[in-house]
C-alpha positions in Angstrom: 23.0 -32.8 4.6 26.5 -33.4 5.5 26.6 -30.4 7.8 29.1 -31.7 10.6 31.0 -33.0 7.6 31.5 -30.3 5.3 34.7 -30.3 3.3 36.8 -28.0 1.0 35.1 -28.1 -2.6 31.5 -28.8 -1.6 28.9 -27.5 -3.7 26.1 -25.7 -1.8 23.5 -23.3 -3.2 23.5 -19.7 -2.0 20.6 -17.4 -3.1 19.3 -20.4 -6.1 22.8 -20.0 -7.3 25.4 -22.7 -7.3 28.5 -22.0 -5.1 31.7 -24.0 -3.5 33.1 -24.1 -0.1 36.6 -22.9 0.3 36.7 -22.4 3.8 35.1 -23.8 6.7 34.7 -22.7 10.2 32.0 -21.1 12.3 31.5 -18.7 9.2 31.8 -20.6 5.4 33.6 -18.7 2.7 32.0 -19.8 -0.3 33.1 -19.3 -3.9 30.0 -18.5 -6.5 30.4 -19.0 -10.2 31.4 -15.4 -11.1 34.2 -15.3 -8.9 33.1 -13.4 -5.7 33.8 -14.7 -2.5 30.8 -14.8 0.2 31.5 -15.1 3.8 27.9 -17.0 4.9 26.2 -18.5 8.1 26.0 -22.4 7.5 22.1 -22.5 7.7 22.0 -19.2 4.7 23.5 -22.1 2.7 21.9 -25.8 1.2 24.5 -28.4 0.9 23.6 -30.2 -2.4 26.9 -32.8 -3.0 30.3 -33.0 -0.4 31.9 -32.5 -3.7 34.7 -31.7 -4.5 33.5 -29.3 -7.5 36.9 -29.0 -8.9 35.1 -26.4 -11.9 31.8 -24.9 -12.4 32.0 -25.7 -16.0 31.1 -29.2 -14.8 27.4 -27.9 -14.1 27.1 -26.6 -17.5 27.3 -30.1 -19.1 24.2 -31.2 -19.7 23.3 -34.7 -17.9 22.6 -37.5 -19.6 19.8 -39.7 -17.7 16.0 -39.5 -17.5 14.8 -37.5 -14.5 11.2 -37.5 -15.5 11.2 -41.0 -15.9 12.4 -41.4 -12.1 9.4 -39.2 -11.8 6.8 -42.0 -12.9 8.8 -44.2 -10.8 8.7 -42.6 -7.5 5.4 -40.6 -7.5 3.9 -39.5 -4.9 6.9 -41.0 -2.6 9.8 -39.1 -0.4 13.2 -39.8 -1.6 16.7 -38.2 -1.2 18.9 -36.2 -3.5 21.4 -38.4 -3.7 19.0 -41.5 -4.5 16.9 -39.3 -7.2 20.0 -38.6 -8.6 21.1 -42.2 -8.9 18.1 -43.5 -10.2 18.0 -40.5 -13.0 20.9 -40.8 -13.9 22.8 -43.3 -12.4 25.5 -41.2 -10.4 25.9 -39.0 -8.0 28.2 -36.4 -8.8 28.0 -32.3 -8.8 27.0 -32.5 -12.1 24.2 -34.6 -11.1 23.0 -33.2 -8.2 23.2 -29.8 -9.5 20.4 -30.8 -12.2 18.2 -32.5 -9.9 18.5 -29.7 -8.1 17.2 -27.5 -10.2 14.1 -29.3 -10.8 13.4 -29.0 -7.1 14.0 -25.4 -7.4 11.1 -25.1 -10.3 9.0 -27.0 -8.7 7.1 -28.5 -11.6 7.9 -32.8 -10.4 9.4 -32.2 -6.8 9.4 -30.0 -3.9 11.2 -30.5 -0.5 15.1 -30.8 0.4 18.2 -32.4 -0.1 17.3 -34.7 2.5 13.4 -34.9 2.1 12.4 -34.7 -1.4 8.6 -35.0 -2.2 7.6 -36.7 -5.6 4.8 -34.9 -6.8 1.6 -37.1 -7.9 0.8 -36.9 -11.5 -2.6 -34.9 -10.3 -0.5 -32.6 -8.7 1.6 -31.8 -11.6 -1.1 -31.4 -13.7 -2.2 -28.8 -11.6 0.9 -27.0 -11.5 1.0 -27.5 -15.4 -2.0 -25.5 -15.4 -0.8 -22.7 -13.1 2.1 -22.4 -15.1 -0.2 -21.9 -18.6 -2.4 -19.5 -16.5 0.4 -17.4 -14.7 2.0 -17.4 -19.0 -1.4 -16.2 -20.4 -1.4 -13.5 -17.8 1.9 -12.1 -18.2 1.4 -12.6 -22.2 -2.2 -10.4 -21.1 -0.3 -8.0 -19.2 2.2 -7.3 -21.8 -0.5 -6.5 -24.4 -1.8 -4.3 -22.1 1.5 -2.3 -21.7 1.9 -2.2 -25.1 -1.4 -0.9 -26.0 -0.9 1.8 -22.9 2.3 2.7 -24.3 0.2 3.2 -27.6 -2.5 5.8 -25.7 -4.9 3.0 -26.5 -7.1 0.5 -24.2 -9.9 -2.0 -25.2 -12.5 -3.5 -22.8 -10.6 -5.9 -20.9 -8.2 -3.9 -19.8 -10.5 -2.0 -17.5 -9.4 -4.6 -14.8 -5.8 -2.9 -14.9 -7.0 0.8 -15.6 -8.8 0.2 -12.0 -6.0 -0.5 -10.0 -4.2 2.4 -11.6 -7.2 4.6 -10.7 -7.0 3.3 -7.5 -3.8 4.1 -7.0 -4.7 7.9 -8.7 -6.9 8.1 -5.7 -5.0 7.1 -3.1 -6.6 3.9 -3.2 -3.8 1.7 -3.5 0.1 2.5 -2.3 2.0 1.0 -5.4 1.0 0.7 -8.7 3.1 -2.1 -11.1 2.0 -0.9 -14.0 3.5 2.6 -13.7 6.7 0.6 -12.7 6.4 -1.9 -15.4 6.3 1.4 -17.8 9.2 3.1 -16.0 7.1 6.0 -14.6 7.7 7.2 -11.2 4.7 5.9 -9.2 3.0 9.1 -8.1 -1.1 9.8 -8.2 -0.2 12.9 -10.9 1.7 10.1 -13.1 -1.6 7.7 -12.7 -3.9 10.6 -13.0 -1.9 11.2 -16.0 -1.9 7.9 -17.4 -5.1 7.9 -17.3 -6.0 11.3 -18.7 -3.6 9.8 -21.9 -5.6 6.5 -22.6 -8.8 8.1 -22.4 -9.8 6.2 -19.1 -10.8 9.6 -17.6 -12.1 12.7 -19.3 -10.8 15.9 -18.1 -13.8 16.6 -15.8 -13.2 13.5 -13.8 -12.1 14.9 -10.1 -10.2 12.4 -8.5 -9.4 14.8 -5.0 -12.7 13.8 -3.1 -11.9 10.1 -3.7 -7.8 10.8 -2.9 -8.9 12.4 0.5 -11.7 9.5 1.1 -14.2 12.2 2.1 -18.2 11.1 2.6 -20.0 11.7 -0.9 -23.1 10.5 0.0 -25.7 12.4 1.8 -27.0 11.3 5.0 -30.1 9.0 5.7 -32.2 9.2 9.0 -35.5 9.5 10.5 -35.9 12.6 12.1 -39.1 12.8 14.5 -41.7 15.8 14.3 -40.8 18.9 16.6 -41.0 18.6 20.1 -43.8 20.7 21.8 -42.0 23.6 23.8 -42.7 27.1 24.2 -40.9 29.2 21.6 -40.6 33.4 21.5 -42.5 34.3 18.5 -41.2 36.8 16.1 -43.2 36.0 13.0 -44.2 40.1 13.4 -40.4 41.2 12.4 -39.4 41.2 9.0 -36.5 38.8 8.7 -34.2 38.0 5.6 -32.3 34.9 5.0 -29.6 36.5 2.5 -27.4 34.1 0.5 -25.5 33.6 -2.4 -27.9 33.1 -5.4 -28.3 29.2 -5.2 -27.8 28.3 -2.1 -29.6 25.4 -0.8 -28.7 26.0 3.4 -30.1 29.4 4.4 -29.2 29.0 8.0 -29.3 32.4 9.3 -31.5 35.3 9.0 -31.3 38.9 9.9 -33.8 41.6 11.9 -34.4 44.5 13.9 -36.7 45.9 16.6 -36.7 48.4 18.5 -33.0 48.9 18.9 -32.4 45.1 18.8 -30.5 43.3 16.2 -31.8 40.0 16.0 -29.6 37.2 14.7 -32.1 33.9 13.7 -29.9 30.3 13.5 -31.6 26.9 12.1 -32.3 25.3 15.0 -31.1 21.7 14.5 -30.2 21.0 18.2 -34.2 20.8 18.7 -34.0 17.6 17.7 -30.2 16.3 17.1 -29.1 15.5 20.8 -26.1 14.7 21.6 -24.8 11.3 21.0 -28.1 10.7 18.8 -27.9 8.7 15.5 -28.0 11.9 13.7 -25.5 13.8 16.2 -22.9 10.8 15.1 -23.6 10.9 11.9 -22.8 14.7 12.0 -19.4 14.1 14.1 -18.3 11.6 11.7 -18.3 14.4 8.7 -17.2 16.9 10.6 -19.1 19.8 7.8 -20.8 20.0 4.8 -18.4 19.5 1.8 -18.8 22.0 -1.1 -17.4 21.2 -4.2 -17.6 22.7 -7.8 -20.0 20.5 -8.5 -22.5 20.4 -5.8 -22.3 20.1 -1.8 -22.4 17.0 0.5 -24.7 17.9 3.1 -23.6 17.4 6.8 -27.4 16.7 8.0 -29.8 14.5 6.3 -32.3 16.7 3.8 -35.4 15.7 6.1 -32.9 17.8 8.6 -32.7 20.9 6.2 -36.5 20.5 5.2 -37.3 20.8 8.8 -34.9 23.3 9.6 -33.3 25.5 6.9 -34.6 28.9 7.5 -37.6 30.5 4.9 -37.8 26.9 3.4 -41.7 26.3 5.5 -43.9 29.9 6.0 -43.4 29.5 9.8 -39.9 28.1 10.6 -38.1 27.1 14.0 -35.1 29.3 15.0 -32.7 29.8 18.0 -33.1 33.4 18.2 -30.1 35.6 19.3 -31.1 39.4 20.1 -28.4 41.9 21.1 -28.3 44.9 22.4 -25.3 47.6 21.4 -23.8 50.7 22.2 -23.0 53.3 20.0 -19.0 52.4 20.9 -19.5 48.7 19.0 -19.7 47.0 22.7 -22.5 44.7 23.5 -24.9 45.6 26.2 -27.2 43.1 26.2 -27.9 39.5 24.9 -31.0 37.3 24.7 -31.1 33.9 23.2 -34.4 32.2 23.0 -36.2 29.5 21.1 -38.3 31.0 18.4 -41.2 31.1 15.2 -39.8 33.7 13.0 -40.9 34.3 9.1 -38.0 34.1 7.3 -37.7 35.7 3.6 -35.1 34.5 1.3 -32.8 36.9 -0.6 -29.5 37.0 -2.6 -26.7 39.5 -2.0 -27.4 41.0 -5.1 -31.1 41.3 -4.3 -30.5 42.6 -1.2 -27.9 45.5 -2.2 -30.8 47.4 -3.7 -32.5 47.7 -0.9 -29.5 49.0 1.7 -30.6 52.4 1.3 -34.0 51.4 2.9 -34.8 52.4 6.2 -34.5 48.5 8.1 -31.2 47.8 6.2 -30.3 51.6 6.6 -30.5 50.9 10.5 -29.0 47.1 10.6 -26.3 48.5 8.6 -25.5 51.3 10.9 -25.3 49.5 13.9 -23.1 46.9 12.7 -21.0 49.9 11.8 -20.2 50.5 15.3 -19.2 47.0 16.1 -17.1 47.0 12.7 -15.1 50.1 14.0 -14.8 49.0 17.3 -13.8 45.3 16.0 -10.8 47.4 14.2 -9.5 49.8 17.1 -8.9 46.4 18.9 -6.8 45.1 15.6 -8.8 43.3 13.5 -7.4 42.8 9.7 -9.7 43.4 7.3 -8.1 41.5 3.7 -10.1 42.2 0.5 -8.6 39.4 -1.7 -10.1 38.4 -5.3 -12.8 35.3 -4.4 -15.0 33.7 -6.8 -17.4 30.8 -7.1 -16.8 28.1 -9.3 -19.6 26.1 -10.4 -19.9 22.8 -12.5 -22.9 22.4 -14.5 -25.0 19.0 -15.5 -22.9 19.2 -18.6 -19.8 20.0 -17.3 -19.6 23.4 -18.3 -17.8 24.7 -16.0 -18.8 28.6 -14.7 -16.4 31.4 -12.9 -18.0 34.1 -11.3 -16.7 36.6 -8.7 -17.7 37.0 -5.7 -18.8 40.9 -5.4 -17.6 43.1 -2.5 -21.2 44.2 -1.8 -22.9 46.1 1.1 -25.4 43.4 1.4 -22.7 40.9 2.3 -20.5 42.8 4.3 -23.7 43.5 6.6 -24.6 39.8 6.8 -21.0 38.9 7.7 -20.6 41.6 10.5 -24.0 40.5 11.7 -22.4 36.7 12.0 -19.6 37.9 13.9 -22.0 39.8 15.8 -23.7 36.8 17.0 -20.8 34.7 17.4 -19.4 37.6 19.8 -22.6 37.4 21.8 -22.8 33.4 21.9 -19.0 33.6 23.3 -20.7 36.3 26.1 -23.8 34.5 26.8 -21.9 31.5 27.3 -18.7 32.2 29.4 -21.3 34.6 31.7 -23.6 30.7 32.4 -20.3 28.9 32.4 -21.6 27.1 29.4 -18.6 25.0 28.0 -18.5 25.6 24.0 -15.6 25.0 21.5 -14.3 28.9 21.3 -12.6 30.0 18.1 -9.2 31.5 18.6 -6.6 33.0 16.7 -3.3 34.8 17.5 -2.0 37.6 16.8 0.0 37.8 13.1 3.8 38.4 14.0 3.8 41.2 11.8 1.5 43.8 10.4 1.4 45.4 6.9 0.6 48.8 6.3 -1.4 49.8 3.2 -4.6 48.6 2.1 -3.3 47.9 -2.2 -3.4 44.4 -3.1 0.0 43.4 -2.8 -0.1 44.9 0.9 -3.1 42.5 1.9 -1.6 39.2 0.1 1.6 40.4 2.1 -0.5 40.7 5.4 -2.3 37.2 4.4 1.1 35.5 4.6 1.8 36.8 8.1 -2.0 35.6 9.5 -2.0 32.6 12.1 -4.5 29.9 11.6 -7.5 30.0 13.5 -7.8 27.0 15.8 -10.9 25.2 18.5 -10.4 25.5 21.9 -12.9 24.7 25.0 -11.2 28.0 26.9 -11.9 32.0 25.9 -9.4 33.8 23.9 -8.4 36.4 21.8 -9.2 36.3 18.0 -6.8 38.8 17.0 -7.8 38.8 12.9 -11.5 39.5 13.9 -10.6 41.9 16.4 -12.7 40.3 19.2 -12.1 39.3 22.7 -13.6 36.2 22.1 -15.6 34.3 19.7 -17.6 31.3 18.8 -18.9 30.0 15.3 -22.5 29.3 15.8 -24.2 30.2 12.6 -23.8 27.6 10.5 -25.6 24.5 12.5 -26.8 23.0 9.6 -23.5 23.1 8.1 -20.8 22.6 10.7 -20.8 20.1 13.7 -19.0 22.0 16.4 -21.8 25.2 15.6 -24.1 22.6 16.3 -22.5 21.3 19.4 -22.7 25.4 20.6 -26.5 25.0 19.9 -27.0 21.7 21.5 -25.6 23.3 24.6 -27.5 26.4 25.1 -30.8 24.3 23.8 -29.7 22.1 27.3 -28.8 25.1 29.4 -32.2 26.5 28.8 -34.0 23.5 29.2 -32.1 22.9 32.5 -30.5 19.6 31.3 -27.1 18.2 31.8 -24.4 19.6 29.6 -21.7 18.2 27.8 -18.5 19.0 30.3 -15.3 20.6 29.0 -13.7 17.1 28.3 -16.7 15.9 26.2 -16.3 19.5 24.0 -12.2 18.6 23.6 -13.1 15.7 22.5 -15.3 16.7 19.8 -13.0 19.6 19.0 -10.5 17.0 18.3 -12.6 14.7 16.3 -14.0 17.2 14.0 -9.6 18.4 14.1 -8.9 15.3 12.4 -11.4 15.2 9.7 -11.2 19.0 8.4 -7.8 18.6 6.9 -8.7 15.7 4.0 -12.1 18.2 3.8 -10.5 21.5 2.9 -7.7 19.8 0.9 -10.8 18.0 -1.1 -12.4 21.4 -1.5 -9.1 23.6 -2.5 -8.1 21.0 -4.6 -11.4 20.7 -6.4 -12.1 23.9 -7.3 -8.5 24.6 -8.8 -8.9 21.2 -10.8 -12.1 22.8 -12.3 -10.7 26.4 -12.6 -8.0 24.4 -14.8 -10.4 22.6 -16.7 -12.3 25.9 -17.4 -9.1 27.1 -18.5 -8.9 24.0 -21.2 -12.5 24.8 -22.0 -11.2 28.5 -23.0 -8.6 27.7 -25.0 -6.0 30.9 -25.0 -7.7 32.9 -21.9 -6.6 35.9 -20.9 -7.5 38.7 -18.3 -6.2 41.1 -16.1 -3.5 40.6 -13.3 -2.1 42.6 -10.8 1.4 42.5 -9.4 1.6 41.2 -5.4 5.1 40.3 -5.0 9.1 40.5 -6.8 10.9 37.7 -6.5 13.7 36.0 -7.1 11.8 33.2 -9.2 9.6 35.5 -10.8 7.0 38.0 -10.2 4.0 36.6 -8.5 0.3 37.8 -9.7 -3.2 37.7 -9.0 -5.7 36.9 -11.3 -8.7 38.3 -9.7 -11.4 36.9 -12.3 -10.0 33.7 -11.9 -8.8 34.2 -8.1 -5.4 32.6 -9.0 -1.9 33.3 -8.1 1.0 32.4 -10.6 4.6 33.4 -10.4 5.7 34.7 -14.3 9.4 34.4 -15.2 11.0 37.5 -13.6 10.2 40.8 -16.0 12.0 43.9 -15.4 10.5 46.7 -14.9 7.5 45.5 -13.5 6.6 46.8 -9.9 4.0 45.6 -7.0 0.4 46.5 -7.7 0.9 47.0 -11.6 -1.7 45.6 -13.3 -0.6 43.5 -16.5 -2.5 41.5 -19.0 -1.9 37.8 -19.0 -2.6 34.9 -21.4 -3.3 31.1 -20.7 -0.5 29.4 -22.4 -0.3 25.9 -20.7 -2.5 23.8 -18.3 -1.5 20.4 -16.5 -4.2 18.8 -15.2 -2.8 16.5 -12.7 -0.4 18.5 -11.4 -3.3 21.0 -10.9 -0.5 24.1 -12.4 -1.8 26.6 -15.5 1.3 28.5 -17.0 0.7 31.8 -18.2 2.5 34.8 -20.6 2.5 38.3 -20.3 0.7 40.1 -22.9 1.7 43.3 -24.5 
């Protein structure tokens, strides 16, 4: 409107605010009605009247003519600006226009522009009418919910909003406008928190499997029956399947015979081929995630049914039997398909009978690749662990993890046979992801606890690779995880390899290995946050289920902040406001004096 014609004094709308021109050229100045001076673009402006608007006190003044009688006149027609305004109110002036204008603007009668205005039908206002009541009922909805939030109170139908907040807890959602609406910073500990305060969640919900969108539901495929193949069978050697007491995945076993250690895996890969429903399935999950409260099985139960070791009297195994010398170095390795009869015992079981004469032996042969494993470096860290379990009620159980013969035999035995998969396999040229680890950039001396939390601080992580290398924390030249097929993908992608070489199939080539290395890379990042974030949320809430706890601590490290201590029953590390006096390895007595939940931090005191 008017555009070529613009003059001084115009009134034009900038941003739904009334303005004037001042200035003209191939950049407007424009005047607005607090003062300020705007140098626009012609087309960021909407030329309403060519003016001149000599004061913007004129657009105060109410207009005297009947604008929703021109309504009734013209509806469902196209008419100007300058002829609604006439026929409203019988002039068109700024003062005029300016009101028309605003109308447009609202949108309730007419929509368009200056030079196209649309006269809504009296259906279509009606309609807008109701939009208008609906959007009014839900912001006078909304604001009764804020108020009752702000009163650590909900009632039924707010559960619609509480769910986008959870959402948003969880990682769900990106922004959340009710924590902006109640001026709270919008971050998942503020929702979590939010929610904790209405009552919405108990202090047992866990939001941090949800917040990393890890799989919670357990797998479901047919598996067929056991193919017919020839299998070594070992059902004459006593073999034990040791495990922590409740553990539902015993996927290794231990023997001995005649100088052979035999190492017997689950033997998954006897049916899960690669690229198989079940083999996907498996990829996409990466491992088995084990929570407080229970585990998410990688493989279907029908899988561990079939599979787990000692769970049938006879039970399928990929045997692995090895062959040392007295210096800790491997002499000989046999894998094989095999029946063994699998007994199941706990570490604690298991440590009474050490002093036996086949545990006696086991133990003393793992000895020697223990001793040789540290001549070539390995670090040996003895930090406080525990299990933390979550009963059906919620309860919520701590208990340590014991530094026991039984277990130190089982895990030397593991590394054993990871050492002799890495031989067998680079000696067939058998592509398998390796396990690698540099060396640490320093070492620490000493073998107190604040030398091996020192020594933890200085350890590389341990990373997948298709090529041999060193693992310098483990000591060993080279080394591949392939005891745990029922629990983690890439052991069963070792297995599903040596079930091919042996059967004289094709094998998955280097690439196809990187690739799965680097799938399963992606996914184990959300699965060990879910896991370490889990078990602190329900070491906190133990904490808030024991009001006042207190134990023993031991010193690890001064610092400038404070004096950093371990909890060992607890298997926590807090830093206490600096305390003089206090030196590394003291141990002090501490007390539980404050817990917040979503920010997954416990405060603690020194005690006398």
């Amino acid at each position: 409107m008017f555009m070529h014609s613009v003059q001084i004094g115009a009134l034009v709308v900038f941003r739904q605010e009334p303005a004037r021109v001042i200035r003209v050229g191939e950049r407007w100045e424009i005047e607005l009605a607090s003062g300020e001076v705007q140098r626009v673009r012609p087309k960021d402006v909407v030329v309403l009247h060519p003016g001149p608007l000599q004061d913007f006190k004129e657009l105060q003044k109410p207009a005297s003519g009947d604008l929703q009688g021109a309504w009734q006149i013209l509806t469902g027609m196209t008419t100007t600006l300058a002829e609604l305004s006439e026929l409203a109110f019988g002039a068109y002036t700024p003062q005029t226009a300016w009101e028309v204008w605003k109308n447009v603007m609202e949108g309730k009668f007419f929509k368009g522009t200056p030079e196209a205005i649309q006269v809504l039908s009296e259906k279509e206002v009606k309609e807008k009418e109701e939009q208008e009541r609906a959007r009014q009922k839900a912001e006078e909805e909304w604001q009764a919910f804020l108020f009752r939030i702000n009163q650590k109170l909900y009632v039924e139908q707010d559960v619609r909003y509480l769910k986008e907040i959870e959402q948003f807890a969880c990682g769900l959602m990106k922004r959340s406008r009710a924590l902006q609406d109640l001026k709270r910073a919008e971050t998942p500990e503020n929702a979590h928190q939010l929610l904790l305060e209405v009552g919405y969640w108990k202090e047992t919900y866990n939001p941090y499997p949800r917040r990393f969108q890890v799989p919670l539901q357990v797998p479901v495929y047919p598996l067929p029956g056991l193919p017919e193949e020839p299998r070594k069978d070992l059902t004459h050697l006593l073999s034990f399947a040791i495990d922590d007491a409740g553990s539902e995945v015993p996927d290794d076993a231990i023997s001995f015979d005649e100088g052979r250690i035999w190492v017997h895996i689950a033997d998954p890969a006897a049916l899960i081929l690669p690229d198989t429903q079940a083999d996907r399935e498996a990829r996409a999950r990466g491992e088995s995630l084990h929570l407080p409260e229970g585990t998410v099985h990688m493989l279907s139960e029908d899988a561990i049914s079939k599979f787990g070791l000692g769970k049938q009297e006879i039970s399928p195994a990929l045997s692995i039997g090895i062959c040392l010398s007295p210096s800790g170095e491997i002499q000989n390795v046999e894998i094989v398909p095999s029946r063994v009869r699998v007994s199941r015992l706990t570490y604690q079981n298991a440590e009474v009978l050490m002093d036996a004469p086949l545990f006696s032996e086991i133990e003393k042969w793992l000895g020697f690749h223990r001793e040789a494993r540290l001549r070539h470096g390995a670090v040996e860290l003895d930090l406080p662990e525990v299990r933390v379990k979550v009963d059906e009620h919620q309860k919520v159980e701590i208990q340590p993890v014991l530094s026991l013969r039984s277990r130190r035999m089982v895990e030397e035995a593991m590394l054993l046979a990871g050492t002799a998969i890495a031989q067998w396999c680079i000696e067939r040229n058998v592509p398998v992801p390796f396990t690698i680890q540099e060396a640490p950039e320093q070492r620490v001396s000493g073998d107190t606890l604040a030398d091996m939390y020192a020594m933890r601080r200085w350890m590389k992580r341990s990373q997948y690779r298709s090529a041999p290398a060193e693992h310098a924390g483990l000591g060993l030249k080279f080394y591949v995880q392939g005891t745990s097929p029922l629990r983690r993908y890439l052991d069963l992608v070792v297995h599903q390899q040596i079930r091919s070489f042996l059967r004289g199939e094709k094998l998955l080539s280097e690439q196809d290995i990187l690739e799965r290395i680097g799938e399963v890379e992606v996914l184990l990042p959300s699965l060990r946050q879910a896991e370490i974030l889990s078990e602190k949320h329900w070491t906190l809430v133990y904490l808030l289920q024991n009001p006042h706890w207190s134990g023993m601590a031991q010193v690890v490290d001064l610092r400038p902040s404070g004096v950093v201590v371990l909890i060992p029953e607890l298997a926590w590390e807090t830093t206490l406001p600096s305390s003089h006096g206090l030196v590394k390895n003291q141990p002090v007595k501490v007390e539980c004096v404050d817990v917040n939940l979503p920010r997954l931090e416990a405060h603690f005191r020194l005690l006398p």
